[in-house]
C-alpha positions as CSV (number, residue, x, y, z in Angstrom):
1,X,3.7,18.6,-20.5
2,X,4.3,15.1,-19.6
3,X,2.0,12.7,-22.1
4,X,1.2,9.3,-20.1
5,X,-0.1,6.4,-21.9
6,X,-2.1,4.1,-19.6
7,X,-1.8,0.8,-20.8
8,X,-5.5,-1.1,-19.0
9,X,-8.8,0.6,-19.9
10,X,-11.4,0.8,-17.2
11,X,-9.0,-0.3,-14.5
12,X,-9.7,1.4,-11.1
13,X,-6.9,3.2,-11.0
14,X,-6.3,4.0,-13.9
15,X,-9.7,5.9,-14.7
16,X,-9.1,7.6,-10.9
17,X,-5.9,8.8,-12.1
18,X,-6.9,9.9,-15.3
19,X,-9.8,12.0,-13.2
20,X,-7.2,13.0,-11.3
21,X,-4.8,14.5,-13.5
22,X,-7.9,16.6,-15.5
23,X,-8.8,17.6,-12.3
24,X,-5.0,18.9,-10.4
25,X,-2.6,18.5,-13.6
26,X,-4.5,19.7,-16.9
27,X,-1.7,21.7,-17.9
28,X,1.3,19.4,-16.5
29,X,0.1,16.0,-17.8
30,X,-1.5,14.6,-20.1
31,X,-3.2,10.9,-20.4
32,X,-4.2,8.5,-23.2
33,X,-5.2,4.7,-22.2
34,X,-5.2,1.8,-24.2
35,X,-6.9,-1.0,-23.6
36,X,-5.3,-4.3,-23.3
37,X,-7.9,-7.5,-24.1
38,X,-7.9,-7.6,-27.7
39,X,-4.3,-7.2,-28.3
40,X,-4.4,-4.1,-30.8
41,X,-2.2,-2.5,-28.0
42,X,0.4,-4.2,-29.9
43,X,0.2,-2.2,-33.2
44,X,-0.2,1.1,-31.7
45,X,2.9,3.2,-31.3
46,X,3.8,4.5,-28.1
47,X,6.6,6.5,-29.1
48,X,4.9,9.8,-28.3
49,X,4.8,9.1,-25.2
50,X,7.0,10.1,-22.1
51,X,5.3,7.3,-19.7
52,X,3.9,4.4,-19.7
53,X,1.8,3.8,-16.9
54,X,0.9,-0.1,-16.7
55,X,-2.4,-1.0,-14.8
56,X,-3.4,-3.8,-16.7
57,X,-3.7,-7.3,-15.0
58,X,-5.8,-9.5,-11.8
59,X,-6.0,-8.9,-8.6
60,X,-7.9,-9.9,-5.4
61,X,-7.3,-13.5,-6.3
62,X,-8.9,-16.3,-4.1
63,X,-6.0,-18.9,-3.4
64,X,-8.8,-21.9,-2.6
65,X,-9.1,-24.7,-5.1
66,X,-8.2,-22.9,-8.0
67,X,-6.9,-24.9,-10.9
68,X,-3.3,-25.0,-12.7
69,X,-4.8,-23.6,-16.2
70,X,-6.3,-20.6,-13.5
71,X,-2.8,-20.0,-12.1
72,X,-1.2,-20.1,-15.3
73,X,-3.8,-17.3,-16.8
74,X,-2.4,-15.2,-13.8
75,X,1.0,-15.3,-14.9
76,X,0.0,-14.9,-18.4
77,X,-1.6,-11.7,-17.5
78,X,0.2,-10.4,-14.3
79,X,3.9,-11.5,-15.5
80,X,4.3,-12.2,-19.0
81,X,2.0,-8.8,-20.6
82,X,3.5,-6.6,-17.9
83,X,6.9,-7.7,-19.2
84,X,6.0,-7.5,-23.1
85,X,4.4,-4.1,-21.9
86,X,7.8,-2.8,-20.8
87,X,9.7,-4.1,-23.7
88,X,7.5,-2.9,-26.3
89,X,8.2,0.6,-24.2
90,X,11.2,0.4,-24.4
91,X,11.8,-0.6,-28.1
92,X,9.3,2.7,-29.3
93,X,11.5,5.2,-26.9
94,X,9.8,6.0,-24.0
95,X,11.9,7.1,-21.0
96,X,9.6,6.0,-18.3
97,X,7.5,2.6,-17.5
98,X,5.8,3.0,-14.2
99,X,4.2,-1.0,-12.6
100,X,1.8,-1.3,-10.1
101,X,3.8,-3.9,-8.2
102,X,2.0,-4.9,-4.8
103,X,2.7,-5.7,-0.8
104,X,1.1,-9.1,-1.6
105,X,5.1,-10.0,-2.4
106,X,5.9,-9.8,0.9
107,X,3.4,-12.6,1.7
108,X,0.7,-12.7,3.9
109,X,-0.4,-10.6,6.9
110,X,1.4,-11.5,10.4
111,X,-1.3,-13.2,12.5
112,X,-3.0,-11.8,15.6
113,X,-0.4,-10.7,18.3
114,X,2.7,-11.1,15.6
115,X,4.4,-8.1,13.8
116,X,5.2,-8.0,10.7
117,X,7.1,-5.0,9.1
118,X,8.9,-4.8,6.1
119,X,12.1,-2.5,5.7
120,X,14.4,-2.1,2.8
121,X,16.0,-5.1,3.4
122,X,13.0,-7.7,3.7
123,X,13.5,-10.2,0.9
124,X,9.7,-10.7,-1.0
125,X,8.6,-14.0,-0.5
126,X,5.3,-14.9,-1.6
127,X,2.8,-16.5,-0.2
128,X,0.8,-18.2,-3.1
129,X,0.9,-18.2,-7.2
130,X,-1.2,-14.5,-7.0
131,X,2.2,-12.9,-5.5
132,X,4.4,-14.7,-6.9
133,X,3.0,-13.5,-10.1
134,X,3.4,-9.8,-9.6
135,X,6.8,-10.8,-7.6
136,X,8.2,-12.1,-11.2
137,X,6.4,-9.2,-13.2
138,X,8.2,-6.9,-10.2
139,X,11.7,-8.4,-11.5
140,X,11.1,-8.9,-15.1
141,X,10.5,-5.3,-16.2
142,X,13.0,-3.6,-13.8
143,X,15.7,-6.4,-16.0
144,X,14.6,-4.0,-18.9
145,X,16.2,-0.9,-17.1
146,X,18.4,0.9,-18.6
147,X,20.7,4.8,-18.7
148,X,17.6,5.2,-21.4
149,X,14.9,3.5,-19.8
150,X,13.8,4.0,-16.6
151,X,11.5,2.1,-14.5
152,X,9.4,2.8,-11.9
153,X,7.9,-0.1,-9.7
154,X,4.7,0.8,-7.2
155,X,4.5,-1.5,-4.2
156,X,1.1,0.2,-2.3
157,X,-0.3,-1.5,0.5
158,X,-4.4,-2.2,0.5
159,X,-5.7,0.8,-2.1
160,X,-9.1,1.6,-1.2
161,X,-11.5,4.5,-1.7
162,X,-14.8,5.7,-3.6
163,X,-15.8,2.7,-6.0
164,X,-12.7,0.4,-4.4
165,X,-12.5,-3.1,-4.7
166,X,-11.2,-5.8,-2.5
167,X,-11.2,-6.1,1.0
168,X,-12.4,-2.7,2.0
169,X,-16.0,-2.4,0.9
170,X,-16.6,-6.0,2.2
171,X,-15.3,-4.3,5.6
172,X,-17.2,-1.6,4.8
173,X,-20.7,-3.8,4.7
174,X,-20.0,-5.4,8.0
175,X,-19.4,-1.7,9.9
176,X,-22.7,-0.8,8.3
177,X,-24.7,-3.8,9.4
178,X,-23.1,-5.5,12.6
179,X,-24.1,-4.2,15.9
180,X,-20.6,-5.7,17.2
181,X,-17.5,-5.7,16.3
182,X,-14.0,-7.3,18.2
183,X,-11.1,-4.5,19.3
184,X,-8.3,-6.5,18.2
185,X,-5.2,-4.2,18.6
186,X,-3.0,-4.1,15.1
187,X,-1.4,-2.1,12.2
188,X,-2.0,-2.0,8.8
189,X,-0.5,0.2,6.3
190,X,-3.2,1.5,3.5
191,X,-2.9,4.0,0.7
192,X,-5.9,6.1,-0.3
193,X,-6.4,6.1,-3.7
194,X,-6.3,10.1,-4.5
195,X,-3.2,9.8,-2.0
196,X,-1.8,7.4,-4.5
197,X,-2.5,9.6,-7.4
198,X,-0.8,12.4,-6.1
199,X,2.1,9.9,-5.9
200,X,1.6,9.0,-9.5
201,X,2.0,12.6,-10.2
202,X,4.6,14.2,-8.6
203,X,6.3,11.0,-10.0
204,X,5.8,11.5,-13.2
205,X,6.1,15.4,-12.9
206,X,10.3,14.1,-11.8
207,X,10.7,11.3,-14.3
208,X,13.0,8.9,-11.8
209,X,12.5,5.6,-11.8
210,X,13.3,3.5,-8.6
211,X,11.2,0.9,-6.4
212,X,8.7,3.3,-4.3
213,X,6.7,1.9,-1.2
214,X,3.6,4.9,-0.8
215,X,1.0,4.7,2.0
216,X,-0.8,6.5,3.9
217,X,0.9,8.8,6.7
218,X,-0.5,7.0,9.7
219,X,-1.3,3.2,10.0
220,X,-4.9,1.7,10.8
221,X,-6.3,-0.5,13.6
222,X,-9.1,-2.6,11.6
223,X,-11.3,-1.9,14.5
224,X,-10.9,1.8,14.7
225,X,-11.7,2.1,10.9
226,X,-14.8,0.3,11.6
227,X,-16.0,2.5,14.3
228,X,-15.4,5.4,12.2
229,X,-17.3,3.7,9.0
230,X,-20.2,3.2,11.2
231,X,-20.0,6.9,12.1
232,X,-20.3,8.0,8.8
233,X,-23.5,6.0,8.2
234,X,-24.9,6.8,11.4
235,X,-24.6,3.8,12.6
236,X,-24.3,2.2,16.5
237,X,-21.8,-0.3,16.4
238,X,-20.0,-1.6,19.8
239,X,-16.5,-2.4,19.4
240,X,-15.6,-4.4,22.4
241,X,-12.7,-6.6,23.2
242,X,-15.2,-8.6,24.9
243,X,-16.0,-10.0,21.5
244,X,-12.0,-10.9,20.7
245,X,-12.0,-14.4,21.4
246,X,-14.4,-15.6,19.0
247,X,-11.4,-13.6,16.2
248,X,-9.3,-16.1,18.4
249,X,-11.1,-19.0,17.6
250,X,-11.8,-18.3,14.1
251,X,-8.0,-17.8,13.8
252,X,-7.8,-21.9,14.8
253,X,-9.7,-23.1,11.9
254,X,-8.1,-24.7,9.0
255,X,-8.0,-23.0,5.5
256,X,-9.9,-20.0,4.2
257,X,-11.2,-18.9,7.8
258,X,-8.0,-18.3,9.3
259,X,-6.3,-16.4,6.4
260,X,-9.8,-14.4,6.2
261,X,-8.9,-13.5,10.2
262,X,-5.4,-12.8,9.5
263,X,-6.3,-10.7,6.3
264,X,-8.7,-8.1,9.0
265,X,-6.6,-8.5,12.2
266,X,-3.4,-9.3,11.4
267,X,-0.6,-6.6,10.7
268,X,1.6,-5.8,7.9
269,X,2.9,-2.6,7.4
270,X,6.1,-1.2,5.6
271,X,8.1,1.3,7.8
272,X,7.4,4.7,7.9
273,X,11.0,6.1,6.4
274,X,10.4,3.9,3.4
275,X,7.4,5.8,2.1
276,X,8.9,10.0,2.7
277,X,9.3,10.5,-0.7
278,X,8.5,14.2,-2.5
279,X,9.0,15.0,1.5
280,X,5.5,13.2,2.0
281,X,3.6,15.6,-0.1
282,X,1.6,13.2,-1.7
283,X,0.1,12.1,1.6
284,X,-3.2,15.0,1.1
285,X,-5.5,12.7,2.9
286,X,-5.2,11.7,6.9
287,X,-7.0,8.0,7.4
288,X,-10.1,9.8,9.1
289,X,-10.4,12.3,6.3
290,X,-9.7,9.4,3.8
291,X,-12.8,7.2,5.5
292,X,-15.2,10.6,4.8
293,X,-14.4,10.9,1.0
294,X,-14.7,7.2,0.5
295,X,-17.8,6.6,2.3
């Protein structure tokens, strides 16, 4: 039995992996968490422990007017306790330190009518402090690895599902409400979260460490997911591309609603080949069938 300490309490997920693993893995695995405000984490002993699953730190930032002591407190948390995280790991024996590294690395979304997919050889580039934050954490604890030490870094696209944060249950809202919607033709890659468990668990289950790039098998048209949200709820929504050019003009404004645009049209996905690991077992949930459990 693997024993997986989960260093951030009452993170997303890590309580939906913890669920997880009691529900699929009760004899394979087995999961403490610690939580990380207080700083007691650093008097309790991880040696015990086979993994150390790192959760901890801020996300969905918003890049607008935010001040230098705000950006700083990202690093603090995103960068500097991920790293200290690692070491610590490292220094009580524990073979295996898996980070939740993100997409956001690569920078933002393409804009409408532009493709953007990364392949092993993209070079992350960040777009604002928020990537650039888990781009440094990204490179700082896989410094630590070692023939001893092993390091596994996460890079998911959007994670959505039941309870999600982010960008998805604002989507979410809209498909419920609007009686329109724009057909804007694009790709995103997401990653259901019990998709991403599964992940987590075959990962664990083979102890490598590595930089892994999991999504979902298919990609998603914003507009399509939207249509089938509305479904769910039973509710009329008409998807037109008569709609488009208001997306179009939206697009042309300065600041926050142009990157909002971008953020639901735009495309960004990783290749297909870079996400076949454990021969794609971990993908358990099509998009359509991953829009039912959510909603």
């Amino acid at each position: 039995m693997k024993r997986v300490l989960v260093t951030g309490a009452n993170s997303y997920i890590g309580e939906s992996f913890a669920t997880w693993v009691k529900k699929k893995y009760p004899k394979q695995i087995q999961v403490d968490t610690v939580d990380m405000i207080d700083g007691s984490w650093r008097e309790k002993q991880f040696s015990g422990y086979d993994i150390v699953f790192h959760v901890a730190g801020i996300a969905h930032a918003d890049v607008e007017k935010v001040s230098e002591e705000r950006k700083a407190f990202y690093y603090k948390i995103n960068r500097d306790l991920a790293i200290e995280t690692a070491q610590k790991a490292k220094s009580d024996g524990v073979k295996l330190f898996v980070f939740m590294s993100s997409i956001i690395i690569y920078g933002e979304s393409a804009r409408i009518g532009h493709t953007k997919r990364i392949t092993y050889d993209t070079k992350p580039k960040p777009a604002n402090f928020y990537g650039d934050s888990k781009w440094q954490a990204d490179q700082g604890v896989r410094c630590l690895e070692d023939e001893n030490f092993q390091v596994a870094v996460l890079r998911p696209p959007m994670i959505y599902g039941k309870g999600s944060k982010g960008n998805y249950p604002v989507l979410a809202k809209l498909a419920r409400k609007l009686p329109i919607f724009p057909d804007i033709q694009n790709e995103r890659s997401m990653l259901h979260i019990d998709n991403l468990c599964e992940f987590l668990c075959l990962l664990m289950q083979h102890g490598k460490g590595g930089i892994y790039f999991p999504q979902n098998a298919e990609y998603v048209q914003t507009s399509e997911m939207v249509r089938e949200i509305a479904k769910m709820h039973g509710h009329k929504i008409w998807v037109s591309k008569v709609w488009n050019p208001m997306v179009w003009v939206a697009e042309k404004l300065p600041g926050k609603p142009s990157r909002l645009v971008d953020k639901a049209f735009g495309n960004l996905v990783y290749e297909k080949d870079m996400s076949e690991d454990f021969g794609g077992a971990y993908q358990i949930l099509d998009w359509k069938k991953s829009i039912e459990r959510t909603e």
